[in-house]
C-alpha positions in Angstrom: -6.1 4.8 -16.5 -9.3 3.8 -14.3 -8.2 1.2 -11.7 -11.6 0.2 -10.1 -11.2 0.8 -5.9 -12.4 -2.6 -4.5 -13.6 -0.8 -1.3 -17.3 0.4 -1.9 -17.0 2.9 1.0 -13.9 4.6 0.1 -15.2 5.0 -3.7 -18.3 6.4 -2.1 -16.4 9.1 -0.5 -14.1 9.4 -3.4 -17.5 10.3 -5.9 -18.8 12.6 -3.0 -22.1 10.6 -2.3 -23.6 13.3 0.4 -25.2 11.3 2.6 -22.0 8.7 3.2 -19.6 11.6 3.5 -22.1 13.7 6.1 -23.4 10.3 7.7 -19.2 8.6 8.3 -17.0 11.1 7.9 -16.5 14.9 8.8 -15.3 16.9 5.5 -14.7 16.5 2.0 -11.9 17.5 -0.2 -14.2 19.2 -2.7 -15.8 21.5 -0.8 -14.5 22.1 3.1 -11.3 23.4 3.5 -12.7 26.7 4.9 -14.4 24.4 7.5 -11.5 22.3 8.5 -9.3 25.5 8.5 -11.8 27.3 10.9 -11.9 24.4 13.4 -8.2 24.4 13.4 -8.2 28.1 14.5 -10.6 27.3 17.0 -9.0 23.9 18.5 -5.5 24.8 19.3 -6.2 23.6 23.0 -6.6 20.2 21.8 -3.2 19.7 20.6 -0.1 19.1 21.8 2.1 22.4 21.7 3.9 23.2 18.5 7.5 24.6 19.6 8.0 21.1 21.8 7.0 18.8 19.4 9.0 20.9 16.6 12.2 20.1 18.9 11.4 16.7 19.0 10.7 16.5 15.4 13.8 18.1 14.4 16.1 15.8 16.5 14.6 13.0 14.5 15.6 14.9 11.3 19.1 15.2 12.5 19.6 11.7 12.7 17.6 10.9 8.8 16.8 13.8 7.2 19.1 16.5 7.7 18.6 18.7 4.8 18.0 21.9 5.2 14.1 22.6 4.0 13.2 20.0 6.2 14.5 21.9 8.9 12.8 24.8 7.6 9.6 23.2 7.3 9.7 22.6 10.9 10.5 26.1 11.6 7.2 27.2 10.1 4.9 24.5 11.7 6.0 26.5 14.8 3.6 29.8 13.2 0.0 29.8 14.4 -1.3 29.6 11.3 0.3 26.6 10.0 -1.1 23.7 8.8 -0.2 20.0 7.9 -0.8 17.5 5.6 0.0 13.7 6.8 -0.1 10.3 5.9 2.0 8.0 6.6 2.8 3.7 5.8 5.0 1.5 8.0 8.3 1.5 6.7 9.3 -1.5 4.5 12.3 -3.1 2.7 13.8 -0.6 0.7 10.8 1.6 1.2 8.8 -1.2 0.2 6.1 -1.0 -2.9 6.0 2.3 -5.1 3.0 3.1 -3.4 5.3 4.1 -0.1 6.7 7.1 -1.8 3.5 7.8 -4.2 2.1 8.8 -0.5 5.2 11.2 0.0 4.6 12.6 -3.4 0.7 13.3 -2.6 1.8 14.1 1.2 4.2 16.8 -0.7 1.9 17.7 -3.6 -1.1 18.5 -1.7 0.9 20.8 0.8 1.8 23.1 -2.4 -1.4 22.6 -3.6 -3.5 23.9 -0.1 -0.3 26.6 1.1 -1.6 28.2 -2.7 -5.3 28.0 -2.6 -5.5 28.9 1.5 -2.2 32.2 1.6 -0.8 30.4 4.8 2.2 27.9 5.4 1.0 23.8 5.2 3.4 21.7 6.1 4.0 18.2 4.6 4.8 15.1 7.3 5.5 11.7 6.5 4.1 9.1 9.8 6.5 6.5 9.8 4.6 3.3 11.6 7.8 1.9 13.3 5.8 1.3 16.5 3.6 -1.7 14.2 4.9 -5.0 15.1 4.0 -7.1 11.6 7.1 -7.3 10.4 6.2 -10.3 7.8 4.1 -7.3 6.1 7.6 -5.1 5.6 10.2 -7.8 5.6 10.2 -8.5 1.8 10.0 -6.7 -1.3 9.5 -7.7 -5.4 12.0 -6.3 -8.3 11.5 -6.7 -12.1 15.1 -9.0 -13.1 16.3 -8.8 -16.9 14.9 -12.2 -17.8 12.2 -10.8 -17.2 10.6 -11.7 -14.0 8.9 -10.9 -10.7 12.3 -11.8 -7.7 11.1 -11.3 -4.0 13.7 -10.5 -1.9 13.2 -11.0 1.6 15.7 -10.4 4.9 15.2 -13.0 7.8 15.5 -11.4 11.3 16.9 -13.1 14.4 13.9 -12.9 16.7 10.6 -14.4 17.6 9.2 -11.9 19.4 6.4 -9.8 18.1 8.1 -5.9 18.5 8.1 -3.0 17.0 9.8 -2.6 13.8 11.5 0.1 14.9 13.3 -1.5 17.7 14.3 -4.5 15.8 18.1 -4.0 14.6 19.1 -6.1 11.9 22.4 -7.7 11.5 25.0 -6.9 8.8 25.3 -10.1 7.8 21.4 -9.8 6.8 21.6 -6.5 5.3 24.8 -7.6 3.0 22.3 -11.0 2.0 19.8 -9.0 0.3 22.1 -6.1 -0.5 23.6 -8.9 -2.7 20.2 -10.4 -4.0 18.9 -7.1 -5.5 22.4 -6.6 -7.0 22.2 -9.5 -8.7 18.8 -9.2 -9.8 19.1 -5.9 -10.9 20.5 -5.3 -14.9 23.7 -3.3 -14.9 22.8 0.7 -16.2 24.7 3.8 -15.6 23.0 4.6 -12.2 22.9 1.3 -10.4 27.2 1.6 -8.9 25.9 5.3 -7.4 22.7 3.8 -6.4 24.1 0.5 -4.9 27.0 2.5 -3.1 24.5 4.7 -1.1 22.0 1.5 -0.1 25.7 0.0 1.5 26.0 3.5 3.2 22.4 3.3 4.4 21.9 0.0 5.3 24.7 -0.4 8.0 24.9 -3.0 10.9 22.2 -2.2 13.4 19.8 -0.3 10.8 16.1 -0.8 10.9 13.7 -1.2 8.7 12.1 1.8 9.5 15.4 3.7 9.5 17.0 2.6 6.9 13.6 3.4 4.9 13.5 7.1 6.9 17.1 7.5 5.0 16.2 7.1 2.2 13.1 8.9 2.3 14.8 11.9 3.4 17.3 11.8 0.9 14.9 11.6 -2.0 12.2 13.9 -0.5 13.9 16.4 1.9 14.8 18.8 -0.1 11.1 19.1 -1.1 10.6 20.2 2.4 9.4 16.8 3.6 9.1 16.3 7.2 9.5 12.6 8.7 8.1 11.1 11.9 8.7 7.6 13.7 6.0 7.1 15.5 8.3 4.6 17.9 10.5 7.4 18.7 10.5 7.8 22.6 10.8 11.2 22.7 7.9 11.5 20.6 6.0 9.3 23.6 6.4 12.1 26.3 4.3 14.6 24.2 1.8 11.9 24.0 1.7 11.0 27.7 -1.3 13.7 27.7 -3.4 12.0 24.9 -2.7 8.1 25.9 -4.2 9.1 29.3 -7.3 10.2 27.8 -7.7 7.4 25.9 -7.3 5.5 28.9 -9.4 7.2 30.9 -12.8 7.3 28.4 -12.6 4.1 27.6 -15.8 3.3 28.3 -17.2 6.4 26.3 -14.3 5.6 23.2 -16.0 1.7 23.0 -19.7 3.2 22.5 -18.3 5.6 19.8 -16.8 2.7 17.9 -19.6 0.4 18.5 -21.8 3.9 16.8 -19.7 4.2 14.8 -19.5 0.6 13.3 -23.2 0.2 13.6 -23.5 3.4 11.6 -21.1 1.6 8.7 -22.8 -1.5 8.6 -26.5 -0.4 8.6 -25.4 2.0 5.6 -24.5 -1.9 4.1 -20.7 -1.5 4.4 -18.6 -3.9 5.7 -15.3 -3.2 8.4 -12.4 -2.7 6.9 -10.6 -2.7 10.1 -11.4 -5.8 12.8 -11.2 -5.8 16.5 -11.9 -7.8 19.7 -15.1 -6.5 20.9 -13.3 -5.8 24.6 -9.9 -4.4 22.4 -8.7 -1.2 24.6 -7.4 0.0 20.9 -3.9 0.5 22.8 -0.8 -1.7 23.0 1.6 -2.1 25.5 5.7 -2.8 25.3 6.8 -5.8 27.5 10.0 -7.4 27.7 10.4 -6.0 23.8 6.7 -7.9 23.0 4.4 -5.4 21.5 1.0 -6.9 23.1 -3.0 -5.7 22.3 -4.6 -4.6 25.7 -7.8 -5.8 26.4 -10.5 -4.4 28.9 -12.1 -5.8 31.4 -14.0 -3.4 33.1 -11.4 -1.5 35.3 -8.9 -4.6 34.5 -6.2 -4.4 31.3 -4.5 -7.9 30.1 -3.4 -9.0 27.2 -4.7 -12.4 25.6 -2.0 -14.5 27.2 -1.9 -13.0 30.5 1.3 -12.2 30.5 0.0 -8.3 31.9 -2.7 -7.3 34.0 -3.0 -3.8 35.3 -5.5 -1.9 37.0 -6.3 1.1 35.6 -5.0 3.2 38.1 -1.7 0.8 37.5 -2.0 1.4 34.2 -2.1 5.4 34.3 0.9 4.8 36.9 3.0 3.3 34.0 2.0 5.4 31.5 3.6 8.6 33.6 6.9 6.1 34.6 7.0 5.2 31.0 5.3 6.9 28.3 8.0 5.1 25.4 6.0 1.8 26.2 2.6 2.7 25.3 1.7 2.1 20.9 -1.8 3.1 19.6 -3.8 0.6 17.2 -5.2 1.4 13.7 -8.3 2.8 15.7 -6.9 5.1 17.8 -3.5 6.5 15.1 -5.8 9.0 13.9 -6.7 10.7 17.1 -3.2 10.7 18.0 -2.3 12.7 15.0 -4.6 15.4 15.7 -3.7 15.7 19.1 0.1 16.0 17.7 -0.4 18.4 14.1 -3.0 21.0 13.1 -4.2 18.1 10.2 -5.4 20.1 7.6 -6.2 16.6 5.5 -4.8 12.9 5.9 -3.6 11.3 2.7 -4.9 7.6 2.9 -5.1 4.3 0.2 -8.5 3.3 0.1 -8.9 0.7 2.8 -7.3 3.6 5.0 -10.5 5.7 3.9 -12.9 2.8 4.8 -11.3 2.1 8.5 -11.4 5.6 9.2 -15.0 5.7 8.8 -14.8 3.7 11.5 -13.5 6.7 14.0 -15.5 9.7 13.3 -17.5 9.4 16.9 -14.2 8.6 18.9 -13.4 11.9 17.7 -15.6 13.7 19.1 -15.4 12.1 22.6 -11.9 13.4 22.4 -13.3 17.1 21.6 -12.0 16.9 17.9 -13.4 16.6 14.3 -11.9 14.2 11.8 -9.3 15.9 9.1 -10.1 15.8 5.6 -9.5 12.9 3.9 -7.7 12.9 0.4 -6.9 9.6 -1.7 -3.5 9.2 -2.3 -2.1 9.8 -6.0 -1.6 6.5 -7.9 0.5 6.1 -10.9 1.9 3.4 -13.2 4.9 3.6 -15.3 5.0 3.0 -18.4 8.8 2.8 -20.1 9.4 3.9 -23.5 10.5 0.1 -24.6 7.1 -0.9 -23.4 5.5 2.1 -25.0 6.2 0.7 -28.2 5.5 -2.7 -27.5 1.7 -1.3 -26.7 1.8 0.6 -30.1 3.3 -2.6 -31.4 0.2 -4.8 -30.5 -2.6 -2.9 -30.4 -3.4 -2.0 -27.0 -3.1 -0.1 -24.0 -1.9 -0.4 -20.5 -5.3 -1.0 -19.6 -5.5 -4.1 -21.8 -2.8 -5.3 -20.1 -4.5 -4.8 -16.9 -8.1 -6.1 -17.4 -8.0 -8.3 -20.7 -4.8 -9.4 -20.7 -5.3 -13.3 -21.7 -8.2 -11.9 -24.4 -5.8 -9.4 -26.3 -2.9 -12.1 -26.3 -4.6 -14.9 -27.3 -6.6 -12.3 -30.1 -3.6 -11.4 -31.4 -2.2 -15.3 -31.6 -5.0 -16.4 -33.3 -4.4 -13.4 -36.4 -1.0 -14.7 -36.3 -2.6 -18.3 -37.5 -2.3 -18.0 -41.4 -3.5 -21.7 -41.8 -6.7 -21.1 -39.3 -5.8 -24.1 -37.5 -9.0 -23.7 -34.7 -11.2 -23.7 -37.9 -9.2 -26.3 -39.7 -9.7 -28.7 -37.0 -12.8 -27.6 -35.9 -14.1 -28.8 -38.9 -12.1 -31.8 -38.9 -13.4 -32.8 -35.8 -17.1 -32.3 -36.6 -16.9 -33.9 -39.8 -15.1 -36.9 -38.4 -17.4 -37.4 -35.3 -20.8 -37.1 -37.7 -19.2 -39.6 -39.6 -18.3 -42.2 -37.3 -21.5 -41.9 -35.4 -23.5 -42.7 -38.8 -21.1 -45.6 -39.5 -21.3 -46.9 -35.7 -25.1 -47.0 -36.1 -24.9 -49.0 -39.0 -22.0 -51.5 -37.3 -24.0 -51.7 -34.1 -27.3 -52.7 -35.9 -25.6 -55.5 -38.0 -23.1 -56.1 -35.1 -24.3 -55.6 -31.9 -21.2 -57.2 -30.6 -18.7 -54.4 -31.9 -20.8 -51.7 -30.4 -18.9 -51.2 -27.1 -15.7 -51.0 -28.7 -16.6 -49.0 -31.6 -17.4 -46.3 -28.8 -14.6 -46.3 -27.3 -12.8 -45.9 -30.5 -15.0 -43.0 -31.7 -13.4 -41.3 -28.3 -9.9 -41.8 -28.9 -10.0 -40.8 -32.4 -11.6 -37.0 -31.8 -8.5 -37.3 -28.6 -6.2 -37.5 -30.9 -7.6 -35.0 -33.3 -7.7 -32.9 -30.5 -4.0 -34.2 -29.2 -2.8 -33.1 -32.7 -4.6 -29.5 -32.8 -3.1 -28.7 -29.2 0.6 -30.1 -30.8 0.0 -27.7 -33.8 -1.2 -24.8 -31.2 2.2 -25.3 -29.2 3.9 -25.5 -32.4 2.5 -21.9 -33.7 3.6 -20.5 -30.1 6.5 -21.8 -30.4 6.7 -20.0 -33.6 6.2 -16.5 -32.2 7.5 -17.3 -28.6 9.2 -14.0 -29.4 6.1 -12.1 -29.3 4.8 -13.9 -26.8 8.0 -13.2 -24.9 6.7 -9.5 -25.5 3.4 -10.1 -24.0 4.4 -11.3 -20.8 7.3 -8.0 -20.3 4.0 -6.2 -20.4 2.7 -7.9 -18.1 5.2 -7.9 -15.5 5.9 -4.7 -15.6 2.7 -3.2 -15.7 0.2 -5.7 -14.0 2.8 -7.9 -12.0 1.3 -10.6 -9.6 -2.5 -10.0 -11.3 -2.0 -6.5 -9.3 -1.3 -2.7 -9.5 2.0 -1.9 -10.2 2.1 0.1 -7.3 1.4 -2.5 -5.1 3.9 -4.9 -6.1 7.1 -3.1 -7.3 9.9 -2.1 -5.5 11.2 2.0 -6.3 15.2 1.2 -6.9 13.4 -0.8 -9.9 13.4 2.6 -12.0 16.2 4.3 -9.8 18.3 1.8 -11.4 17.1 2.4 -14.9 17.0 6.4 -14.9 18.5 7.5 -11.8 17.7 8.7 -8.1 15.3 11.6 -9.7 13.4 9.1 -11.9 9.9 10.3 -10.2 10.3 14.0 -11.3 7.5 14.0 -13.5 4.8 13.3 -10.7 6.4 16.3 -8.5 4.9 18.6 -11.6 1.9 16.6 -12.3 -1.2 18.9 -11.6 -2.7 17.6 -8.2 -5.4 15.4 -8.0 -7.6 14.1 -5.2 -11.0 12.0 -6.7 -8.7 8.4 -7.2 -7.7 9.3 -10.6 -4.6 6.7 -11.5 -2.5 8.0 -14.3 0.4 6.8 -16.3 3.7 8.1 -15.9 5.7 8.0 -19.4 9.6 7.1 -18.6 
């Protein structure tokens, strides 16, 4: 099913258009895997070393995703010739929209798909953003109810303070609130008891969003293999002392390769997908639990309300006393990822794809190349009550999507046997020729009747009007059963006027068909052009 991409840029790269994809980016998932592969081979000074950051890695996995082919995975990123595939989302409410584990799927589908075609191990990583601080983005979540209807649930936190996800421990009493909420908005099915019981094992006093999502993450994808990264974790921030001090220390030359960059985007007619203050640093700093944006003044780095100001010789000074407090920006992410993994190819949505266009020259001031970049794998589900409903009426999810009011209101209209729009239609013209011929006359003989005979001519077609919208209600009322249809439709395939994907919570169709509900995407041939397909349940 088409979906149009709203970002010009990122469909540009997605059809292949030579001269954006030579001009903004590095590589192609068409046609360079040989030439990202060589580079690997040839940059392994670049990156951080494999068996330290495999340690790291698998301590994280010991604490959320302890199954056994994760574990293995990491054992092979440790071989020279492995590769990776990563992309990553920050971690939401129950993993958030279906889109969060539609990246783990791509993430875990591409792997197979590159360890086939290239004969030597790719390993898939999942970047958990815990270090983002914009928790309003991650706090909430939307479920389809039984009535039916859109519910957002939401969980309240206790603090102000703008820090990192991953250090921002909810309560019990807030986990139980909306622990309750999506039991109760949830219909009752086989699966839900087993489904509910392991959210009230995961979602513990203290949890995080980010680890309670990493849980379940690992326990619906690590037996695929899946490998999962926070990218808060402190340990995590020693290996990356190395990298943040480069970053610090060509600041100067990163700015001009954004600014080329940008100028670069803009002049092809694009617009940024990803805004910054012009004198942004692209780093953040941890103070007093406050996640806060550095800005540069030449050798001077504050924040906008003063509340730092380091030298950057001070600032160098804490970054060796205290790696754990240093957090890289949507700019600078992607550099950090190649300095940590031999990145074969990033999976990104499509404003992902636009802001990275927005990096290519800050990669090579840091003596790398930027990884391939492959769309994500969308879907929308498509349940076999609502199947029939589409055979039912006509159409197809894509009617539902893009002429949704048209192919309703069509298919009222057939269900008018008495043609009431032509009925009064007719009425109306009929009875508005004829009182404007007998007003003439009235007027001419007497003039002094001719204001009121106006207005009266107005409120009779009003109330030939008020009756044809009474008669209009009347018919819906008439098939509010079918119209009742309608709307399921569109809930659960265009909900909020948007993707599926976007909007809907996963334990929607856990509920319905159980924890393996996605199966049919893990065998889905892999695809990497922005194709969206429907996934019959």
């Amino acid at each position: 099913m088409p979906i149009p991409t709203q970002q010009d840029l990122s469909r540009h790269y997605i059809e292949r258009n030579g001269e954006i994809i030579h001009k903004l980016y590095e590589f192609h998932p068409d046609e360079d895997w040989d030439k990202r592969v060589q580079w690997i081979d040839e940059s392994h000074s670049t990156r951080v070393n494999r068996s330290e950051l495999a340690e790291v890695l698998e301590r994280y996995q010991k604490l959320v995703n302890p199954a056994p082919e994760a574990m293995q995975s990491l054992s092979r990123l440790k071989e020279e010739e492995a590769l990776v595939i990563v992309g990553g989302q920050q971690g939401g409410l129950f993993m958030g929209p279906l889109l969060m584990i539609y990246k783990a799927i791509s993430i875990i589908r591409m792997s197979q798909e590159a360890e086939q075609r290239l004969g030597r191990p790719v390993v898939p990583v999942f970047w958990l953003a815990g270090e983002d601080h914009d928790y309003d983005e991650v706090n909430h979540t939307y479920v389809l109810t039984t009535d039916p209807a859109i519910q957002r649930i939401r969980v309240d936190k206790d603090t102000d303070k703008r820090m990192p996800v991953s250090q921002l421990h909810l309560s019990d009493e807030a986990w139980q609130a909306v622990l309750q909420e999506l039991e109760t908005s949830l219909p009752q099915s086989e699966f839900k008891p087993i489904m509910m019981d392991r959210l009230q094992r995961i979602c513990s006093d203290g949890r995080s969003l980010t680890e309670a999502c990493a849980l379940m993450l690992g326990q619906l994808f690590g037996h695929y293999g899946l490998v999962l990264l926070d990218s808060a974790d402190p340990l995590l921030r020693r290996l990356e002392q190395p990298m943040f001090e480069q970053l610090i220390l060509k600041q100067a030359k990163l700015h001009e390769a954004v600014d080329h960059s940008e100028r670069n985007i803009t002049e092809s007619g694009y617009t940024l997908q990803a805004v910054h203050a012009a004198n942004s640093a692209n780093l953040f700093l941890v103070e007093d639990s406050e996640r806060l944006l550095l800005l540069r003044d030449e050798d001077v780095y504050a924040d906008r309300q003063g509340r730092v100001s380091l030298t950057q010789t001070e600032l160098l000074q804490r970054l060796e006393a205290h790696p754990e407090q240093f957090s890289n920006n949507v700019l600078t992410r992607p550099l950090m990822q190649d300095y940590l993994f031999p990145v074969l190819g990033t999976v990104l949505g499509p404003g992902e794809i636009a802001y990275w266009a927005q990096t290519k020259d800050s990669f090579h001031v840091c003596g790398m190349r930027m990884p391939i970049l492959w769309p994500r794998m969308g879907f929308t589900c498509v349940e076999g009550t609502l199947q029939k409903l589409l055979q039912k009426y006509g159409v197809e999810a894509a009617d539902i999507c893009f002429r949704y009011e048209e192919k309703r209101d069509a298919w009222l209209a057939l269900q008018d046997q008495i043609h009431l729009d032509d009925r009064f239609g007719a009425l109306k013209e009929n009875v508005d020729t004829q009182y404007k011929e007998l007003l003439s006359v009235i007027t001419e003989a007497l003039p002094s009747l001719g204001k009121l005979g106006q207005t009266n001519h107005l409120k009779v077609l009003e109330q030939i009007d008020f009756l044809h919208q009474r008669a209009q209600d009347a018919l819906s009322k008439q098939h509010e059963t079918g119209l009742r249809q309608w709307e399921r439709l569109k809930l659960a395939i265009w909900p909020l006027d948007r993707p599926q994907e976007r909007v809907l919570n996963p334990l929607v169709y856990e509920c319905r068909y159980g924890q393996d509900w996605f199966a049919p995407m893990m065998e889905a041939p892999v695809v990497w052009n922005g194709e969206h397909r429907l996934v019959s349940l």
